[in-house]
N, C-alpha and C positions, 0 to 999 in steps of 0.2 A: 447213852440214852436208852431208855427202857422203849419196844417197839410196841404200837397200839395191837388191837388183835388181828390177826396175822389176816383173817378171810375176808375183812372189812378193807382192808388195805388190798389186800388182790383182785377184789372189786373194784376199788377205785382206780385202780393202776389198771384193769381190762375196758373200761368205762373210759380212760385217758385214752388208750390206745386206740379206739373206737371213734372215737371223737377226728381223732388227731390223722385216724387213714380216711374219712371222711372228707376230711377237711383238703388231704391230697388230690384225693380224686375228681371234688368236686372245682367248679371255674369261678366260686363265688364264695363268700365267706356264710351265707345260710346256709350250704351243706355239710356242715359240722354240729352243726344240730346248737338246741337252746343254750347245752349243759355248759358250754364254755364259758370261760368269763371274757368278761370283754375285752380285758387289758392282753387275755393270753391271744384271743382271735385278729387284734391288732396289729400283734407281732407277730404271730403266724403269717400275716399277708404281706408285714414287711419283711420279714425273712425268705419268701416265699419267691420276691421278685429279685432277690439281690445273692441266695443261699442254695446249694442242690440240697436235697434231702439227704445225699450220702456222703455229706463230708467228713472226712475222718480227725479231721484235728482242728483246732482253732489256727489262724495263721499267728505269725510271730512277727510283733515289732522289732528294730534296728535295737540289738542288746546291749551296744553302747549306749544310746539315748535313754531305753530304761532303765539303766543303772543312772544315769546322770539325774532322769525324776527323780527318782529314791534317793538319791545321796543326801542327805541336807537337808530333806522336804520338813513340812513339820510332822508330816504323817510316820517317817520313818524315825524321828525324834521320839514322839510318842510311841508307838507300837514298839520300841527298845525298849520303853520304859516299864510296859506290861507285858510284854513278849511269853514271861515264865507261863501267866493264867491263860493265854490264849494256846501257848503249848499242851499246859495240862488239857485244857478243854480238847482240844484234838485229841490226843491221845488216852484220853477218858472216853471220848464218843465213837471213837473210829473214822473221824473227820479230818477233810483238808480244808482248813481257815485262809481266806486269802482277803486284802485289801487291794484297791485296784485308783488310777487317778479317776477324773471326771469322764474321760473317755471310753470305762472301762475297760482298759487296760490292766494288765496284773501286776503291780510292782511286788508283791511279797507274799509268800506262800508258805506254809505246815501244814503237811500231814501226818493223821495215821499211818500207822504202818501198812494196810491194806489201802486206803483210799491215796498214800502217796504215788503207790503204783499204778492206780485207774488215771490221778489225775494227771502224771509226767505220759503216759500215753495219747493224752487227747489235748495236750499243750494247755493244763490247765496250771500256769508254771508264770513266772515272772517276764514279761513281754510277750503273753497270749494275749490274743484282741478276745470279749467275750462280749462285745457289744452285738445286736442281732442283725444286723449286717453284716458281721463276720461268721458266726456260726449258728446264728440264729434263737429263736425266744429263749430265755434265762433268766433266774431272778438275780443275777447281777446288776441287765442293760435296765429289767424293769424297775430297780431301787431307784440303779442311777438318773432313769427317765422319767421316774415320775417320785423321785423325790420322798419317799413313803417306801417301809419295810414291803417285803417282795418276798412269796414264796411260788416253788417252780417245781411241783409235783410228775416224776416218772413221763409221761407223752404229752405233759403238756408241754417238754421240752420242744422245739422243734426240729432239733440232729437227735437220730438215732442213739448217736451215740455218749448220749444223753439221758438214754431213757430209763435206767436202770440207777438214775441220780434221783435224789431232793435236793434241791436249793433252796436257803434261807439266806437273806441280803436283807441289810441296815446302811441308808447313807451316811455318809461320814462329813460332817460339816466342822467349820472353824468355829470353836464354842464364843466369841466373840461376835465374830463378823459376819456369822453367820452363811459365809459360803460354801458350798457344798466340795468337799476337795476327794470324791469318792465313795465308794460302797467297802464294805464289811462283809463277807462270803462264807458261811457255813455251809458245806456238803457234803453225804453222805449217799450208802444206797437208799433206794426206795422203800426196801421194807424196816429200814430203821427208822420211819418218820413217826414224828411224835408231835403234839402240842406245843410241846415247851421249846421246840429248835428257832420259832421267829420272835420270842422273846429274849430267847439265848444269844441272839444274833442282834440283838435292841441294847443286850444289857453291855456285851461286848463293843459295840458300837460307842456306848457313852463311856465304857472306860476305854477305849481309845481317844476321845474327846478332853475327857476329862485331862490325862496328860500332853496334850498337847501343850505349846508354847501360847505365852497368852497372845491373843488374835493371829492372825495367820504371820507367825512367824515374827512377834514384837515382843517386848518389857519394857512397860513403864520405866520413868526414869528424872527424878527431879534437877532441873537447875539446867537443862539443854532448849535450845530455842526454839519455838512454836512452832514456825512455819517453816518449810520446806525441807530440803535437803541436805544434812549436814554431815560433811566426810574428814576422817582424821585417816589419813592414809601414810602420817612418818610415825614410824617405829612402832608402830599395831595399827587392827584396820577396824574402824567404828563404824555405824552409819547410825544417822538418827533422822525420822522422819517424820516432821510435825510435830515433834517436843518426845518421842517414840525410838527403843533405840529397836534394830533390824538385826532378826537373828540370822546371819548370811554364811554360807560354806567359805572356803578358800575363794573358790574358781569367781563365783558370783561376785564378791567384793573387788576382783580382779575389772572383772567386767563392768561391775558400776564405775570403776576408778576411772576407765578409760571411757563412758558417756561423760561422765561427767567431765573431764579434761578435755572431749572435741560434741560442743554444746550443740554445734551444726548437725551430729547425728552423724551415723555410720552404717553405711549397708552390709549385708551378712559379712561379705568377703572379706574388707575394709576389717571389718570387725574381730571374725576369723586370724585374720593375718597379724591382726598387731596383737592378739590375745596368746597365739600359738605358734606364732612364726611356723618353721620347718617339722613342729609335730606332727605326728599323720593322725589325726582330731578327725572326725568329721563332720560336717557341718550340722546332723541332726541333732549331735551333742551338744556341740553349741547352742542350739533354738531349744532346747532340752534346759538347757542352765537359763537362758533368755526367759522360759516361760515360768519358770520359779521366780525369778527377779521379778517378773511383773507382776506376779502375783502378789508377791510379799511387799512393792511399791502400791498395793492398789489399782494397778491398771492403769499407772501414769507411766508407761511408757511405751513411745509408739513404734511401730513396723514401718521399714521402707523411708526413709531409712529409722534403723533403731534412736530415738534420741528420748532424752527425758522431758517430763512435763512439767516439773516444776523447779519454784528457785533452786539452786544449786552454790553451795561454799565449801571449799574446802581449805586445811593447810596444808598442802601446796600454794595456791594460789594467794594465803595471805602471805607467807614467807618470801614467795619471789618478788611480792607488791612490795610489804617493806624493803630487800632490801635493793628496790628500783626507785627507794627514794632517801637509801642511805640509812635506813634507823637498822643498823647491823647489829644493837643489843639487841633490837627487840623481836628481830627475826629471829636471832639463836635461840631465844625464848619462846618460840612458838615451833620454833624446829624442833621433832620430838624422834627425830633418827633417821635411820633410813626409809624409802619410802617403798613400805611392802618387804619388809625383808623374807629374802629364797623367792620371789617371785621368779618363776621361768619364761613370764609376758615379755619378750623382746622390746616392747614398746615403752612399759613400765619399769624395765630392768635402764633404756637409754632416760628416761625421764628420772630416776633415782642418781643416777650417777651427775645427771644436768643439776639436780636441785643441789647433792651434798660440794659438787668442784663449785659452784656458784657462790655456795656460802663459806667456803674456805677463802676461796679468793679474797671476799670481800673482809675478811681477818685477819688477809696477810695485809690489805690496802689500809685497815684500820683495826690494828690491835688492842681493843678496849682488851682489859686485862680481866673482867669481871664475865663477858661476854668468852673469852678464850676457856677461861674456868667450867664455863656454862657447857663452850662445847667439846671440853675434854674429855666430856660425859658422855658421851658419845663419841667421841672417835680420841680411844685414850692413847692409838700406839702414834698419834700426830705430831711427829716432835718437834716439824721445822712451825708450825702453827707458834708454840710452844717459846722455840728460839728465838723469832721474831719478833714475841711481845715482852719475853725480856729483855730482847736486846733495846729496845724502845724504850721502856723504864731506864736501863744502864745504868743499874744500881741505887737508882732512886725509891725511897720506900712508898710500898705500896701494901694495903692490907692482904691483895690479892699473891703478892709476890710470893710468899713460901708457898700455898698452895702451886701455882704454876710449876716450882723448882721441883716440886715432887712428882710431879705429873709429869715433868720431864725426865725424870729419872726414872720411872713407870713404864715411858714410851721408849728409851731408849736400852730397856731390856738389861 
């Protein structure tokens, strides 16, 4: 970025400074005189009751939890997708580009090679808080707070050490649904400011938008049921919500599988526990993953205990119904493998092993030979399954029969 003229800017950056020890000294916000604007005089007085004037660094979120926002989010989706031009742009301007959630929080950061190092010094770094409560006025908290591009010129920071920045911030909303899921952070020094940096930070903003997933974290999808909650959890993990499928990480799908199998709802612990057995997890990771899921459900799902809000099906639940009433074809038929396979959930890992011995059993009690075929498809090394159903036929012809023979001879290596 080309800098405006240099004495016009050191004016306004003495005129910020002026303003901004005014504003210290005095017990009331008219002693900072007219010049300020309102939205900066604001957060001055809320930084003021909550921030010393000499804090030297932003404080730092739980780094497990903010890796677990970012993992998955749609935001980290997108911003991979255009990562290259947000880099150039840094590294064209002398800038550290950073995107933050709703909280203003930092989940993801580039710099310059000069402004890398201003900003790892003052924790302007991935699980810095830069909301104004944490280190006071910034055009991050201001994007985030009031919804509208934010620029945060030299003193009218409120930390010192701050003051030798510009900030330029763009919210970052779901181009769909229109919720806001963070700010967009361009900043530099103070004498590099220019005109075009909260446009620059407008334009960036929309092509982060722009590749996002469609609505927060969905794709369309023809021929899936309208209403409520629907989950394929054997042999890959689906979700689809309201005729919508759900774009979900590992962990999250984990976590939905288990609301949805205890309908009653689950308190953290409860939750924790059958998620992670013996890992050392902690729990903010957890509420970290919790808080993406509800997101991406719309806010159908509640705290205290965690449970979902609406209908709920899955296959599990029709294959153990079937075969609770004996239709053992038609369970094998909707059985589509293991359930969750490499899941490390203790709780999921004994519920997988419950659904596949369940439907073995009920093959060995009743050897349809069509239904055997069906589930050699999945469990090909099964030989006594295999043994059983021909011993049942006992040389009697059946269309099924050569296929079985071979699949015995498959299984038995």
């Amino acid at each position: 970025m080309v800098a405006t003229a240099g004495s016009d800017l050191a004016a306004r950056r003495h005129l910020a400074v002026q303003a901004w020890t005014a504003f210290l000294e005095c017990s009331d916000e008219v002693g900072a005189g007219p010049g300020v604007r309102p939205e900066i005089l604001s957060s001055w007085s809320r930084s003021r009751a909550a921030v010393a004037p000499d804090v030297e660094e932003a404080p730092l979120a739980d780094e497990d939890e903010t890796a677990a926002l970012w993992r998955g989010s749609p935001l980290q989706v997108a911003v991979q997708e255009v990562q290259a031009e947000l880099r150039r742009t840094a590294e064209d301007g002398d800038l550290v580009v950073a995107v933050t959630d709703p909280e203003t929080r930092i989940l993801w950061t580039y710099g310059g090679r000069v402004m890398r190092r201003r900003a790892e010094r003052v924790n302007f770094v991935p699980g810095g808080r830069w909301d104004d409560r944490s280190v006071g006025t910034n055009a991050l908290d201001l994007a985030n707070r009031t919804a509208a591009p934010a620029v945060v010129f030299s003193a009218e920071h409120y930390a010192p050490i701050v003051h030798n920045w510009v900030c330029w911030a763009a919210p970052l909303r779901d181009p769909v649904t229109g919720t806001q899921l963070g700010v967009l952070d361009l900043s530099t020094t103070w004498d590099r400011t220019h005109p075009i940096g909260l446009a620059t930070a407008r334009v960036l903003a929309r092509l982060i938008e722009s590749a996002m997933p469609a609505t927060a974290a969905y794709a369309d999808a023809p021929g899936t049921p309208e209403v409520g909650l629907v989950l394929t959890l054997l042999g890959t993990a689906e979700a689809w919500l309201d005729g919508r499928r759900l774009a979900l990480n590992r962990r999250q799908s984990e976590i939905l599988a288990l609301l949805a199998l205890h309908p009653e709802g689950l308190s953290l612990e409860q939750l924790h526990a059958l998620l992670y057995g013996d890992q050392a997890v902690t729990f903010s990771t957890l509420k970290a993953e919790v808080s993406h899921l509800r997101a991406a459900l719309g806010g159908r799902l509640s705290s205290r205990p965690y449970r979902l809000l609406m209908p709920v099906t899955t296959d599990v639940d029709r294959v153990l119904s079937l075969l609770r009433r004996g239709r053992v074809r038609a369970a094998v038929e909707a059985y589509g493998g293991g359930l969750l396979p490499g899941t490390d959930s203790p709780a999921l890992g004994e519920l997988a092993e419950y659904v596949a011995v369940a439907l073995r059993e009920a093959l060995l009690a009743d050897p349809d030979p069509d239904a055997v075929v069906r589930y050699s498809e999945h469990a090909p090394y099964d030989a006594e399954v295999l043994e059983v159903c021909l011993a049942v036929l006992a040389g009697r012809p059946h269309p099924a029969a050569p296929l079985l023979k071979g699949r015995l001879a498959v299984a038995r290596g």
